[in-house]
Each structure stands twice: as C-alpha cells, then as structure tokens.
C-alpha positions as CSV (number, residue, x, y, z in Angstrom):
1,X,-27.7,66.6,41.8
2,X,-29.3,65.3,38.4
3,X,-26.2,62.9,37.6
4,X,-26.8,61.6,42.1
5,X,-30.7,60.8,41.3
6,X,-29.9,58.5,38.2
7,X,-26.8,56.6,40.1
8,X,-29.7,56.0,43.0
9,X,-32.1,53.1,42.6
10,X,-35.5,53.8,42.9
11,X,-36.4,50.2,44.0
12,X,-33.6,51.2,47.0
13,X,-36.4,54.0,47.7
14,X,-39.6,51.2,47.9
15,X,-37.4,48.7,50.5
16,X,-37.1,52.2,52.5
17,X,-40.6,53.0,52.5
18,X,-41.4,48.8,53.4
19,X,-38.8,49.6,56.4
20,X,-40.7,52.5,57.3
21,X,-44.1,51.2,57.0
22,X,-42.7,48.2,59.1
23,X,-41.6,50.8,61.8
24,X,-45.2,52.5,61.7
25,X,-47.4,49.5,61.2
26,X,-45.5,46.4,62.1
27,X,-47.6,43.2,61.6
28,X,-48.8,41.6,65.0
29,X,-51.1,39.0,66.1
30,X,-53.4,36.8,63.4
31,X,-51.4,39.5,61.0
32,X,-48.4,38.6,61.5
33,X,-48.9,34.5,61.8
34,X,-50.5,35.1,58.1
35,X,-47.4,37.0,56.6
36,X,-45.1,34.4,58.4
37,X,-46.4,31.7,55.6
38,X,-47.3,34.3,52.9
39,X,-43.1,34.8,53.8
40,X,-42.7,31.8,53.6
41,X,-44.1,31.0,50.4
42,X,-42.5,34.1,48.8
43,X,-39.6,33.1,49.2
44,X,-39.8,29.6,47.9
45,X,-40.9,31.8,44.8
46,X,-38.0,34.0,44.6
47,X,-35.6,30.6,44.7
48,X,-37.9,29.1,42.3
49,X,-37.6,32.2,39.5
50,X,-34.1,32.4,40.5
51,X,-33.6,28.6,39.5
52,X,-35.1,29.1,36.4
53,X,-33.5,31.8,35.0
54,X,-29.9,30.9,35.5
55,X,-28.4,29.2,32.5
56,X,-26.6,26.3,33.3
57,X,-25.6,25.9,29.5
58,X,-24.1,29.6,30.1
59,X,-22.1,28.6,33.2
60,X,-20.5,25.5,31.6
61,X,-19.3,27.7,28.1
62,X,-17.3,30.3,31.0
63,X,-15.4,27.3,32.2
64,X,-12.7,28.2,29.6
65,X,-11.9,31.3,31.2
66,X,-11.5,29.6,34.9
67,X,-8.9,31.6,36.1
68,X,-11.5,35.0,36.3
69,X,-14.1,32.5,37.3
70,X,-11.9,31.2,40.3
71,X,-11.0,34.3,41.4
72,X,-14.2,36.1,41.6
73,X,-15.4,33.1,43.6
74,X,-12.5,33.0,46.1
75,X,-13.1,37.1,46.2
76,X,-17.1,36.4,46.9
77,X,-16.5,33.4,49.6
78,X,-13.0,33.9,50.9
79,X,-11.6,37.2,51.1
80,X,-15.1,39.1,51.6
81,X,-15.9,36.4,54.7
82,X,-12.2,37.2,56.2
83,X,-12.4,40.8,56.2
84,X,-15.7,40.4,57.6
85,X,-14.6,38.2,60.4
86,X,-11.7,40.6,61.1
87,X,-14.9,43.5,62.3
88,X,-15.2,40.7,65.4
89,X,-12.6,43.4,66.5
90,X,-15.0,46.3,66.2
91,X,-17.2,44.5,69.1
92,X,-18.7,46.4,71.3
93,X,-16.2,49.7,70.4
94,X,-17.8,50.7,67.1
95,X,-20.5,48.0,66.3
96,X,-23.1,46.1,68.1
97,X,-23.2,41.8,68.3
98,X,-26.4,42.0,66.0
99,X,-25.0,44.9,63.3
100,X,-21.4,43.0,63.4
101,X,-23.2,39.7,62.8
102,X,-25.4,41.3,59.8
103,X,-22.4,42.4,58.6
104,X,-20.6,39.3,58.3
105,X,-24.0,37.7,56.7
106,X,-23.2,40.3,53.9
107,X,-19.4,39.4,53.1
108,X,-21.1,35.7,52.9
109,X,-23.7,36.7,50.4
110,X,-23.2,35.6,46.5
111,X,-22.7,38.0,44.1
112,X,-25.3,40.1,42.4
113,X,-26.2,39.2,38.6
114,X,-28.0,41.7,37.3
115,X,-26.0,45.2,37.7
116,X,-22.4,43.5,37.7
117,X,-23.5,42.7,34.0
118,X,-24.9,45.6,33.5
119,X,-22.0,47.6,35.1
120,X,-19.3,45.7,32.8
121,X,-21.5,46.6,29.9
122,X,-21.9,50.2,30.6
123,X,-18.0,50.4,31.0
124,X,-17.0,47.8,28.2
125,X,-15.8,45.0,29.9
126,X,-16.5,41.0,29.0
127,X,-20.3,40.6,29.3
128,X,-20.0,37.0,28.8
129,X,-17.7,36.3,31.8
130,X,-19.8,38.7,33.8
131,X,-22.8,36.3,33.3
132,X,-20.6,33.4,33.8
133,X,-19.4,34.8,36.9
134,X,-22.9,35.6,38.3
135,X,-24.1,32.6,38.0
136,X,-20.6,30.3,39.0
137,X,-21.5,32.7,42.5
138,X,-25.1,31.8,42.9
139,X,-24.9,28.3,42.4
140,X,-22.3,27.8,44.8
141,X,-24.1,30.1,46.9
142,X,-26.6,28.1,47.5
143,X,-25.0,25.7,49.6
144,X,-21.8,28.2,50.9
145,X,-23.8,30.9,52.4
146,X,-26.2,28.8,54.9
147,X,-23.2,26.8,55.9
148,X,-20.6,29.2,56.3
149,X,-23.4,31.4,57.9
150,X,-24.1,28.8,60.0
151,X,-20.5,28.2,61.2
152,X,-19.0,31.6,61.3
153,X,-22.3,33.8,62.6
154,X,-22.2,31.7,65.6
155,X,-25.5,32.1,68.3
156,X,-27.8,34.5,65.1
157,X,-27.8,32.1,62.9
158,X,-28.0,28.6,62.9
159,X,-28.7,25.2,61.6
160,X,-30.6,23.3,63.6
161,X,-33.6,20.9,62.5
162,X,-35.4,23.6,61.5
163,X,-33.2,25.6,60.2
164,X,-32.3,23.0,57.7
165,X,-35.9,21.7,57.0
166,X,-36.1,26.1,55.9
167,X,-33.3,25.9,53.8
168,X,-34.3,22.8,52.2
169,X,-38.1,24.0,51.5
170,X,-37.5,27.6,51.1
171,X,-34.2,27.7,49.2
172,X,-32.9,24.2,47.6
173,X,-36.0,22.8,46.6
174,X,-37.5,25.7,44.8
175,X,-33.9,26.6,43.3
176,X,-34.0,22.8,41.8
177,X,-37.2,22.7,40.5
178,X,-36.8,25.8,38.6
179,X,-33.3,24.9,37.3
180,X,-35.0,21.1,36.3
181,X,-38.4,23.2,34.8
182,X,-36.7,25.7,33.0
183,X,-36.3,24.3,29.7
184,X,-40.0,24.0,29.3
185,X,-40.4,27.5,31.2
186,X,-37.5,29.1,30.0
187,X,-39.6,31.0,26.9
188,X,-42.1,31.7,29.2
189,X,-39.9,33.7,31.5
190,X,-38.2,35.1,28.7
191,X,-41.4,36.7,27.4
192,X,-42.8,37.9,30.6
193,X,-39.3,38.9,32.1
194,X,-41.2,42.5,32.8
195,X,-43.7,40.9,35.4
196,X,-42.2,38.7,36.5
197,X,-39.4,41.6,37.7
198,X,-42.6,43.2,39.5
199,X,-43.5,39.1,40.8
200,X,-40.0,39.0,42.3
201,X,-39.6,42.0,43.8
202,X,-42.5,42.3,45.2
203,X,-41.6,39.5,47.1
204,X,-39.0,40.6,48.4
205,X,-40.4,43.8,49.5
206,X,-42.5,41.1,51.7
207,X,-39.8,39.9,53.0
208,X,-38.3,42.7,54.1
209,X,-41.6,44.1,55.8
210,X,-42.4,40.8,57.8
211,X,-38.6,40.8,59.0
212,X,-38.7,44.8,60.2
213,X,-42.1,43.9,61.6
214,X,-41.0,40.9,64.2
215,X,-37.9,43.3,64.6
216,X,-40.3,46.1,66.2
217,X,-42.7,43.6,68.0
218,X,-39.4,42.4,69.3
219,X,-38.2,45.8,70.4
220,X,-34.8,44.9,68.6
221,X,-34.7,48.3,66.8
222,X,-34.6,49.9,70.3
223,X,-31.0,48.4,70.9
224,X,-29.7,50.5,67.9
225,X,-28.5,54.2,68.0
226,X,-28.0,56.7,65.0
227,X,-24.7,56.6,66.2
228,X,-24.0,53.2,65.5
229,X,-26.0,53.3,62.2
230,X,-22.9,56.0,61.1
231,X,-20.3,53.4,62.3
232,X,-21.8,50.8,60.1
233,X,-21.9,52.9,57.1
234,X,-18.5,54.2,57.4
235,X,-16.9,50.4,58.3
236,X,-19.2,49.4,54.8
237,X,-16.8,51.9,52.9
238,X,-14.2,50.7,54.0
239,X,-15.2,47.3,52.9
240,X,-16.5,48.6,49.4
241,X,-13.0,50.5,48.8
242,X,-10.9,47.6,50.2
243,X,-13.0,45.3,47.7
244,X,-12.4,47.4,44.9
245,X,-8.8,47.3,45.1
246,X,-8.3,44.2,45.9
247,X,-10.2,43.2,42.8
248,X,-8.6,45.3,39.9
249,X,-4.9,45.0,41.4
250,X,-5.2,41.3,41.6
251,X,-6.4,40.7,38.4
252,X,-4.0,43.1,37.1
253,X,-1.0,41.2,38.7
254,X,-2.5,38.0,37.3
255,X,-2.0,39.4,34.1
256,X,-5.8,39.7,32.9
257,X,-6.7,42.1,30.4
258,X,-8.8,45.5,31.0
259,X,-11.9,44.1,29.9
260,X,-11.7,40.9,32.2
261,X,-10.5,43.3,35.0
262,X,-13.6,44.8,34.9
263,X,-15.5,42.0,35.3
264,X,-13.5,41.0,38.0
265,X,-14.1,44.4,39.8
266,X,-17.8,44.4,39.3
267,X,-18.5,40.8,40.2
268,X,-15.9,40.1,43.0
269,X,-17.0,43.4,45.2
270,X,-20.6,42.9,44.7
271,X,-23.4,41.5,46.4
272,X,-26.7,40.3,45.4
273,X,-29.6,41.9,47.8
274,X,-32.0,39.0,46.3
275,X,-30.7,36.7,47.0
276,X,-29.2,37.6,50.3
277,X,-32.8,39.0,52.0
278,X,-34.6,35.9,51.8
279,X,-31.4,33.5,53.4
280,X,-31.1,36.0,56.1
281,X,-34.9,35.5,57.5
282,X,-34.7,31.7,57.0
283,X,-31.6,31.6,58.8
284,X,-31.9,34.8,61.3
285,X,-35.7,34.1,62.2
286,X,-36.3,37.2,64.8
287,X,-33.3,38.8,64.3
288,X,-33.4,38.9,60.3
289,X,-34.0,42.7,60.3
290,X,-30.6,43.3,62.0
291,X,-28.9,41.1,59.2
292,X,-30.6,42.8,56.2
293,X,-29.5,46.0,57.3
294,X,-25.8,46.1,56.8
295,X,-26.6,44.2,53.3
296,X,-29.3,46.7,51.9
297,X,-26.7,50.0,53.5
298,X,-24.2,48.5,51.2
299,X,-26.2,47.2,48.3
300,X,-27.2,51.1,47.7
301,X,-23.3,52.3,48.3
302,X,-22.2,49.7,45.5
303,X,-24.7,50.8,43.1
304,X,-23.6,54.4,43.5
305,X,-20.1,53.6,43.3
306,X,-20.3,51.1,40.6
307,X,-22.4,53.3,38.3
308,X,-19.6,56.2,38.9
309,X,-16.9,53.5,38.3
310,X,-18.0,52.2,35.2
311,X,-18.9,55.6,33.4
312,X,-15.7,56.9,33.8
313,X,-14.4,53.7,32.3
314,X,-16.5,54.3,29.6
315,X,-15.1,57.9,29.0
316,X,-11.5,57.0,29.3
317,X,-12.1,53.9,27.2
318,X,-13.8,56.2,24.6
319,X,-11.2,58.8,24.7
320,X,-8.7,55.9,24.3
321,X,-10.1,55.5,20.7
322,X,-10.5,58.2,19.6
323,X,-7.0,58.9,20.0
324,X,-6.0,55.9,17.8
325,X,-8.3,56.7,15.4
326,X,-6.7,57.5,12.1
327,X,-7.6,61.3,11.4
328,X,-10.6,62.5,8.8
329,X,-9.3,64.1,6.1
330,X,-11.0,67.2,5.5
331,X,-14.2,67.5,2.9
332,X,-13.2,66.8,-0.4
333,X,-10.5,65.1,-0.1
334,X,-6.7,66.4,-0.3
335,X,-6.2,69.4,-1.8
336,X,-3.6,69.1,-4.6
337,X,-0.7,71.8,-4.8
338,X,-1.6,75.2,-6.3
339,X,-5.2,74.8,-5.4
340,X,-7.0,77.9,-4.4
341,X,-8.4,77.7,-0.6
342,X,-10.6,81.1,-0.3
343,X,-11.3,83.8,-2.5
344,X,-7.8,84.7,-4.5
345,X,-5.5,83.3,-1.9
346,X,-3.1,80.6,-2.2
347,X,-2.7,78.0,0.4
C-alpha cells in the first residue's frame, strides 16, 4: 500500500477534487462568462511558460541521434493516432461518440516532458535524448495535434474561423513569444522554476474546472454511465500495454542500445496532460470535459506503470553490476600461506 501511494500523483488527486468541485458547483451565469476569459487567458499563459522553457539549443544538439528522435515522433503522431482510430470500431458497443472521440484527442496529444525524463533517469536510460525527445514532440505538436484533431475527430472538434483565431491566440502566439523571450527570461524561469510550477498548474486546474462546469450546465455528464467509464479504462490498458511493447521491441529490432530503449519506451507511450488540457477546450469548446477524460484516466495509469517500469530497471540494472564487479578481497589483504586465521588454527 505504501510503495501504491508514492507511484500515485498527488497533483492527479487536486484535478479530481477540481472535477468534483465542477460536478457540485459548476460555474453558471455572470460566473461562468468571467472564467470563460480568465480560461482563456490561462491558457495563453501555460503556452507562453511552455514556449519559454523549451530549449531550442537542446533540441538542435539531439539531432545526431535522429533515428530515436524519428521514431518516438512517428510512435507519438502515427502509430498512437492509428490505434486510436481503430476504437471507431468500439462505437456504440463499448464506447460512446464523445468518450471514443476524447480518446482519439489523447493518442493525438504530444508527449509529456517532465516524467519521461524523469522516468529514464530513475531507471538509467539517456537523459539527454529524453529531453531531446520531449521537446522534438512538443514543437511539432503544436501544429500536428489541432490539425490532425481537426481532421480525424470529425463533428467535436473543429477548425473553423474561430477555432483557428483560438489556436492562434491561445496556443501559437503565446508558445512564440515565449520561445523568442526566453533568452532574456530564461534565468528568470530558472530561478523561480518552484512558482512558477504552482503558476502553471494552477492554470490548468482552471482549465479543467471551467471545462467540467459547461459539461454539467450542459447536462453532457448525464449521457455517461459507470459502465462505460470501466470500458474506457480497460480499452486505455490496452492502449498503454500495446504502447509499451511496441516501443521497446522496435527499438530493440532497430538495434538501439538499453539505455536508448528506455527512452524510447518512456517518451513514445507517453502523453503530456499540459499540454493536452488546454488544446482540448480551445478545440472541443462544450464538449472539452468529454475529451479530457480519457487523457487525465490515462495520464494517471502511465504514471503508475511507468514509475513501476523504471524501478525494476533500476534494480535489474543494479544487480547487473554488481555481478561484474570484480570481488573485494577480504580486510587486510590476502593472507599469505601458513598464516594463522583464528586462535591456533591453521587455514
């Protein structure tokens, strides 16, 4: 039980307890007109941060190890999407138009930064790549997930005058200022990296509340049995295992070493729940709670499995070494022939 509670994160618990709060006291009237802008404007802000902390200097230096780079991408933005297109089939059996179309918003989300890097430390890998790799994911992000959103979501999402002028303001704008700011901002960021963590998250916790708030005004929620809730977690394993495999057995075929599979693992089967919240209520509108759902369900499963994943990697990696090691001799060097061990006896 001990070893569950650290794999969980407790920021997972404060988006549950906005959800709730949302389902209790949803926003309505002047209120919710209000947190429409105060949306709004948070999430220019996230994009803005998220701009500024990405290092383009760092993504140019991991173009020498393109082959990882490519297929992490091609994992994130073509196999993910397919094998989210391929639930169409689940429609109406097992999932819902809405939860089907939130989960195809999540196989077209980048990957996540943060805990693919800090997974491929904890369990050895190349931390380098890893940072490479999660920035390669969002950059190209930017512009893959509102189009291919836009093309493969079909009637929930959609890019229409003003779904572009949102994407524009709210995502592209803010992302390029920060990226053109932050080499006068970048030590300012560095050295408040703690609140800023707070500044950002908090955001999104806005986010999330104003979307589950228009989702019960709406009466969406109402369309959506526990039943269905199970089908969706149990098609999201499916998705996390098939992930997982696909990324260490490919990069193992490719011929990639164990610390590069490992990167490819953590990176190519993850996905970023910053990033992905604040494109799903520009480009979902009333229907964004549906299409956070299947991404936050799965954001929790992949830091439980991941964690898991990557300290038994550690362990066996540990285990590997010591094995190699060459063996201690014993204190005090060799003893040399005749030598007495204990008292009056002879070795």
């Amino acid at each position: 039980m001990r070893r569950l509670a650290q794999l969980a994160d407790p920021y997972i618990a404060l988006l549950l307890g906005t959800v709730l709060l949302a389902v209790f006291l949803p926003a309505s009237g002047g209120v919710a007109e209000g947190l429409g802008w105060a949306t709004k404007a948070a999430v220019g802000l996230i994009f803005f941060l998220y701009g500024a902390r990405l290092s383009t200097r760092e993504a140019l230096d991991g173009m020498r190890h393109w082959r990882l780079q490519l297929l992490i991408l091609l994992c994130t933005f073509a196999v993910f999407p397919l094998l989210g297109l391929a639930t169409r089939l689940l429609v109406p059996y097992v999932l819902t138009p809405g939860l089907q179309a939130g989960l195809l918003f999540l196989c077209l989300v980048p990957s996540t930064i943060q805990s693919s890097i800090a997974f491929t430390s904890v369990a050895r890998g190349n931390v380098p790549a890893a940072i490479c790799a999660g920035t390669y994911s969002s950059l190209v992000g930017m512009a893959a997930t509102p189009l291919l959103a836009a093309w493969l979501v079909g009637g929930h999402a959609s890019l229409g005058a003003d779904g572009l002028v949102g994407i524009v303001c709210q995502l592209l704008a803010p992302f390029v200022a920060g990226q053109l700011l932050r080499r006068w901002i970048g030590g300012f960021l560095t050295r408040h990296r703690r609140v800023l963590g707070f500044v950002d998250r908090g955001s999104v916790l806005l986010v999330v509340y104003a979307a589950f708030s228009q989702g019960m005004t709406q009466g969406i929620w109402g369309r959506v049995t526990p039943l269905r809730l199970t089908a969706l977690l149990g098609v999201e394993v499916v998705l996390l295992a098939l992930m997982l495999s696909l990324t260490w057995y490919g990069a193992h075929r490719l011929g990639f070493s164990r610390a590069d599979r490992v990167v490819s693992v953590f990176a190519g089967s993850n996905k970023s729940l910053a990033a992905g919240l604040p494109m799903a209520s520009v480009l979902f509108g009333a229907h964004a709670s549906l299409a956070v759902l299947p991404l936050m369900l799965f954001h929790q499963m992949q830091l439980i499995v991941c964690a898991f994943l990557s300290r038994r990697w550690a362990e066996g990696t540990s285990e590997v070494r010591a094995r190699k090691a060459p063996p201690v001799p014993p204190k005090g060097g060799p003893r040399r022939h005749g030598e007495r061990t204990g008292a009056g006896q002879r070795p």
